[in-house]
C-alpha positions in Angstrom: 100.6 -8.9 123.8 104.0 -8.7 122.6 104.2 -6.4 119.0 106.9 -7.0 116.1 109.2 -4.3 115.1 107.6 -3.8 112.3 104.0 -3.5 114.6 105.6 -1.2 117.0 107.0 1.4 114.3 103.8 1.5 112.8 102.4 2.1 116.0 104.7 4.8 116.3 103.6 6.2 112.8 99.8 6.1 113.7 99.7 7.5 117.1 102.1 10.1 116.5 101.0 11.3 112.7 97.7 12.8 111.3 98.9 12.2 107.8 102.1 11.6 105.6 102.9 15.0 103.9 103.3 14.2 100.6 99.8 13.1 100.0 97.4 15.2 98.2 94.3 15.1 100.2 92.5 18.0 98.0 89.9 14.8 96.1 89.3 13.4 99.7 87.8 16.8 101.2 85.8 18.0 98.5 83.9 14.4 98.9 83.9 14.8 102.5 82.3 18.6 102.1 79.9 16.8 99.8 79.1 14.0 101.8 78.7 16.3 105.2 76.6 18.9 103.0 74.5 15.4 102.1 73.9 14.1 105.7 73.1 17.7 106.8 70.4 17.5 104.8 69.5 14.1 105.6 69.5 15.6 109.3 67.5 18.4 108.4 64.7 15.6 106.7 64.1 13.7 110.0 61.0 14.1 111.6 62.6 14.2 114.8 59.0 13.8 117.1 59.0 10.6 115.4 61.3 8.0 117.0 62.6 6.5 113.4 64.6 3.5 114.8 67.0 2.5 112.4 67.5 6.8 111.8 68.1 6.4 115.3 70.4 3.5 115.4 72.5 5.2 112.2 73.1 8.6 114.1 73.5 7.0 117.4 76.2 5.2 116.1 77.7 8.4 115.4 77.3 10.3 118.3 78.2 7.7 120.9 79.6 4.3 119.6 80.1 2.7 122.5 76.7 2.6 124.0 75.3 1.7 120.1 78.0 -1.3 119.7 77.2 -2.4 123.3 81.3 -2.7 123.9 82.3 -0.2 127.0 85.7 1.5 126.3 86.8 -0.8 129.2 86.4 -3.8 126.8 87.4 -1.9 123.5 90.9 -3.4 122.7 92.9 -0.8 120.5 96.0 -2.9 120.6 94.0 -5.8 118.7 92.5 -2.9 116.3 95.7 -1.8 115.7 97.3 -5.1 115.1 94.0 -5.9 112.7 95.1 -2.8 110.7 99.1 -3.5 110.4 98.1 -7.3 109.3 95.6 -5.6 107.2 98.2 -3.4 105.2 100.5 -6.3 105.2 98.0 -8.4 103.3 97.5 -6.1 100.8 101.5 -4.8 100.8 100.3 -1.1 102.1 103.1 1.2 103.4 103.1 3.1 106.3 102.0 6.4 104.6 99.4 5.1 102.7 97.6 2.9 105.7 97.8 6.6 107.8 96.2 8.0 104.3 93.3 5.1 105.0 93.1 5.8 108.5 92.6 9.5 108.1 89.8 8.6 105.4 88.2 6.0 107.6 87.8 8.8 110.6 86.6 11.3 107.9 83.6 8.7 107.0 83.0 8.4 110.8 82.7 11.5 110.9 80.1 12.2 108.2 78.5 9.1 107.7 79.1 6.9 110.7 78.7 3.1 110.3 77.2 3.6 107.1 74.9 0.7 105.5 75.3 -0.8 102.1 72.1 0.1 101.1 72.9 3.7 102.3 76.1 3.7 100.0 74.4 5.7 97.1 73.6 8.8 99.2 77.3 9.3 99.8 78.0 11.8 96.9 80.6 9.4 95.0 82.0 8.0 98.1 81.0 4.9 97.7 83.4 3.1 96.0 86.2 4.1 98.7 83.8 3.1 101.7 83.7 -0.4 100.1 87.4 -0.5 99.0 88.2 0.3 103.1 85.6 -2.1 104.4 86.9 -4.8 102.2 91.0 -4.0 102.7 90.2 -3.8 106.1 87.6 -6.5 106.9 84.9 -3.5 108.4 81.7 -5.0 108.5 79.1 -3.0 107.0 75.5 -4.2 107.2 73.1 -4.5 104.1 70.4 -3.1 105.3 68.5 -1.5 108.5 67.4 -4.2 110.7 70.4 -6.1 110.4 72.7 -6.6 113.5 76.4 -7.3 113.9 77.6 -8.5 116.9 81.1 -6.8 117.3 84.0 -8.1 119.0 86.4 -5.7 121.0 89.2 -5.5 118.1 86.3 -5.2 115.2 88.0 -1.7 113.2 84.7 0.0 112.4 84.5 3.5 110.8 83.1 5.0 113.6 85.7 3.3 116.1 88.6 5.1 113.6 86.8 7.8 115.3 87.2 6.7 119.1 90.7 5.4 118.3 92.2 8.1 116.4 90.5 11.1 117.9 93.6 13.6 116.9 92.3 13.0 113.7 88.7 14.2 114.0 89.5 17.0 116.1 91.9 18.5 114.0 89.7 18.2 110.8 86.9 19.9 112.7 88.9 22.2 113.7 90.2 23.6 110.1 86.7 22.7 108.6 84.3 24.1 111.7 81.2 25.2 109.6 80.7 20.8 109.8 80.7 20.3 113.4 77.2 19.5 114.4 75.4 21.4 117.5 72.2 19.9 119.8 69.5 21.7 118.1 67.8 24.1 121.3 70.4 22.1 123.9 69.5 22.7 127.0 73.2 22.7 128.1 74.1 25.4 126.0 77.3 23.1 124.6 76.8 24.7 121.2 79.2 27.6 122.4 82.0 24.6 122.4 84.8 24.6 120.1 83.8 22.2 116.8 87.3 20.0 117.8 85.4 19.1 120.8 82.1 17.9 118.8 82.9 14.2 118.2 82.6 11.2 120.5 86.1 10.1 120.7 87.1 13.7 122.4 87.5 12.4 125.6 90.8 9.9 124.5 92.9 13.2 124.1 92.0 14.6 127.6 95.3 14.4 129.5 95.7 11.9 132.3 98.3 13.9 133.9 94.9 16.4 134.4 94.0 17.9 138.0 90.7 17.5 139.3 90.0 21.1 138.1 90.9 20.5 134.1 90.0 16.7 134.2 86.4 18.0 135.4 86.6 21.2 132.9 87.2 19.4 129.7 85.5 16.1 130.5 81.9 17.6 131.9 81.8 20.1 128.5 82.6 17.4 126.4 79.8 15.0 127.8 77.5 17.9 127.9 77.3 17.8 124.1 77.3 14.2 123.8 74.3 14.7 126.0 72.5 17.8 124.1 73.3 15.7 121.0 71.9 12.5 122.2 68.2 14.4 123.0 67.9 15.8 119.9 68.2 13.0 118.1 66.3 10.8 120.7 63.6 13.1 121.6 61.4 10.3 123.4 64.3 9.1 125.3 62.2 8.3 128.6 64.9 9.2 131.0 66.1 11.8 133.1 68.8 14.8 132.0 70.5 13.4 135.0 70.6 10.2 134.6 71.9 10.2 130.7 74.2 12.8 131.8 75.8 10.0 134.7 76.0 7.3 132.3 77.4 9.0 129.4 80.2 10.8 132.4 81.4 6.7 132.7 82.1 6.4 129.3 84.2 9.9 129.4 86.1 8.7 132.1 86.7 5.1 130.6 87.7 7.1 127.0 90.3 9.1 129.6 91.9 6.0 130.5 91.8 3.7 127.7 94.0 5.2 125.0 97.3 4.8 125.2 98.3 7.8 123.7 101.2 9.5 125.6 100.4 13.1 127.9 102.6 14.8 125.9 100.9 13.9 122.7 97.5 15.3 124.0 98.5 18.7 125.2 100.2 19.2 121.8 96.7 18.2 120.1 95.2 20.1 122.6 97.0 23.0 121.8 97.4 22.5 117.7 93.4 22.7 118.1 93.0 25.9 119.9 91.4 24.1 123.0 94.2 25.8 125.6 93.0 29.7 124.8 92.2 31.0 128.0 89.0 32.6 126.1 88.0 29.1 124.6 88.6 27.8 127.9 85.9 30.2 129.3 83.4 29.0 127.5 84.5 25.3 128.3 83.9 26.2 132.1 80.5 27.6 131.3 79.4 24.6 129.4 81.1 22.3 132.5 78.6 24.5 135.2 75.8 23.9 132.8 76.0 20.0 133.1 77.1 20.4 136.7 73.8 21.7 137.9 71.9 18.8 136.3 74.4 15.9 138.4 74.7 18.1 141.5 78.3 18.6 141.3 80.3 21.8 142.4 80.7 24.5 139.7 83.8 25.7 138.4 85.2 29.3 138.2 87.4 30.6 135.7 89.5 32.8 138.7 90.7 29.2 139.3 92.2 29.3 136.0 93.8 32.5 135.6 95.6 31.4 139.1 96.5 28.5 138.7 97.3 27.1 134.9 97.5 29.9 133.0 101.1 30.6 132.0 102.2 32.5 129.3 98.5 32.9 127.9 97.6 29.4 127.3 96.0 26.8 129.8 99.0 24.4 130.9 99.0 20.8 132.6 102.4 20.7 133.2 104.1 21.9 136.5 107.0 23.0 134.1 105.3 24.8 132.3 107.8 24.2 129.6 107.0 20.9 128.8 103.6 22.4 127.5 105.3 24.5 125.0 107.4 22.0 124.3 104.6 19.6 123.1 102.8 22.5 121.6 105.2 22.9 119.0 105.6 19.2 118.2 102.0 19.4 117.9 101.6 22.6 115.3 104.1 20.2 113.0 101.8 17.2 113.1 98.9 19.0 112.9 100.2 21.2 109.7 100.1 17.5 107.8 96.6 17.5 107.5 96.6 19.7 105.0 92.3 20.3 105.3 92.5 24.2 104.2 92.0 23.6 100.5 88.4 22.5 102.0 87.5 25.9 102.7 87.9 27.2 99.3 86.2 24.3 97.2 
């Protein structure tokens, strides 16, 4: 598919920004702290040795997407989502900066609220007037109420795909705002000790592909071990085997690996503007890894293997000059300083 000008410096703007500076942002997050503070609570109500389908289906849809939608990464198309939002914005004469304003919203509601319902609408805290202005700007199909289904296409924007598509995004708002990323309540895997950037299913699209085995396997195995822990508590009469949720949900990390075409670079900067490159972080990521490697039967890691082999300068580095790390490091603290999500903290 050939893009436009136009398309392509969008493109540029979207992959490469987590917000336009010059927005205040301070309305958005004290709605998103009320809206997390609301679902939490929501959480907390479940009675989770119940199987509650369509409380099932809503917080599935938030921990793993692409299994709910039943549309593999393989078949997600983020060029066609990204060419619905650019004729999107066009329709409605948006600029640049305010369509990565939306985007940033739309992966905030993912994040919170997942694919929320219209008949769910009213539990938001006040959000519900943006949620519909979005879904209607941006043709995002929201059901009316549970038992409904939507068959989605591969380029359908939804606000849980802003999630998978634009995963900078999540992780660096969990990463300011922390107390809201959500464990596996008694996980077996232990993945609660993970960083909160790491706790949200589009995590795998900023692992680099320019990984060896040993930090491809690090980052990947952690990341699925809490999509995993995460997945059993909210489906505690999900029939299967440990193992065998733990192999499937391993193909749709490696497919999230692949698909994104976000450039190595861009990653490790993320990576780094995130704190997921501290060599004590990275501890624990190896110690999650082993946990999920015991179930699958796979080799463990040790952390020697680090400290000889990518640790340079006191950071974890993919790069064989390590240069080119630092390098994107930097490029990465600017971007992330954009997101101005601090003020959060003090509401």
């Amino acid at each position: 598919m050939m893009l436009s000008s136009k398309m392509m410096n969008l493109n540029h703007v979207l992959l490469e920004s987590f917000a336009p500076p010059e927005i205040d942002t301070s309305d958005l997050f004290n709605f998103v702290k009320l809206s997390l503070a609301t679902m939490n609570h929501e959480f907390n109500e479940l009675d989770l040795g119940i199987n509650n389908e369509d409380e099932f289906e809503s917080l599935l849809a938030f921990l793993a997407p692409i299994e709910n939608d039943k549309c593999s990464y393989v078949d997600l198309n983020f060029d066609g989502i990204l060419k619905h939002i650019f004729n999107c914005s066009i329709l409605h004469n948006w600029i640049g900066a305010d369509t990565v304003r939306d985007i940033n919203e739309m992966v905030m509601f993912g994040l919170c609220r997942g694919d929320i319902r219209k008949d769910q609408l009213r539990k938001t805290v006040g959000g519900d007037e943006r949620i519909v202005e979005l879904a209607y700007m941006y043709k995002i199909p929201l059901r009316s109420a549970a038992g409904e289904r939507i068959r989605l296409q591969s380029d359908t924007l939804t606000f849980v795909r802003a999630v998978t598509c634009f995963p900078h995004v999540a992780s660096l708002f969990l990463f300011k705002a922390v107390e809201f990323a959500m464990d596996g309540a008694k996980s077996v895997l232990a993945s609660e000790q993970l960083p909160g950037a790491m706790k949200h299913s589009g995590f795998c699209g900023l692992i680099p592909k320019c990984c060896d085995p040993y930090l491809m396997k690090a980052y990947s195995f952690a990341h699925t071990a809490y999509m995993v822990d995460f997945g059993k508590m909210i489906n505690p009469g999900d029939k299967r085997s440990l193992k065998s949720i733990a192999l499937r949900q391993l193909d749709y990390s490696k497919s999230g690996i692949e698909k994104l075409p976000y450039s190595d670079e861009f990653k490790v900067g993320t990576l780094r503007a995130v704190g997921l490159t501290d060599p004590g972080v990275f501890k624990k990521i190896v110690d999650v890894c082993n946990n999920l490697c015991k179930v699958v039967g796979e080799p463990a890691l040790t952390f020697a293997t680090a400290e000889k082999n990518h640790i340079k300068n006191g950071m974890i580095c993919f790069f064989e000059d390590d240069s080119k790390d630092v390098a994107a490091g930097e490029q990465g603290k600017k971007s992330a300083d954009k997101l101005r999500v601090t003020s959060i903290l003090n509401v």
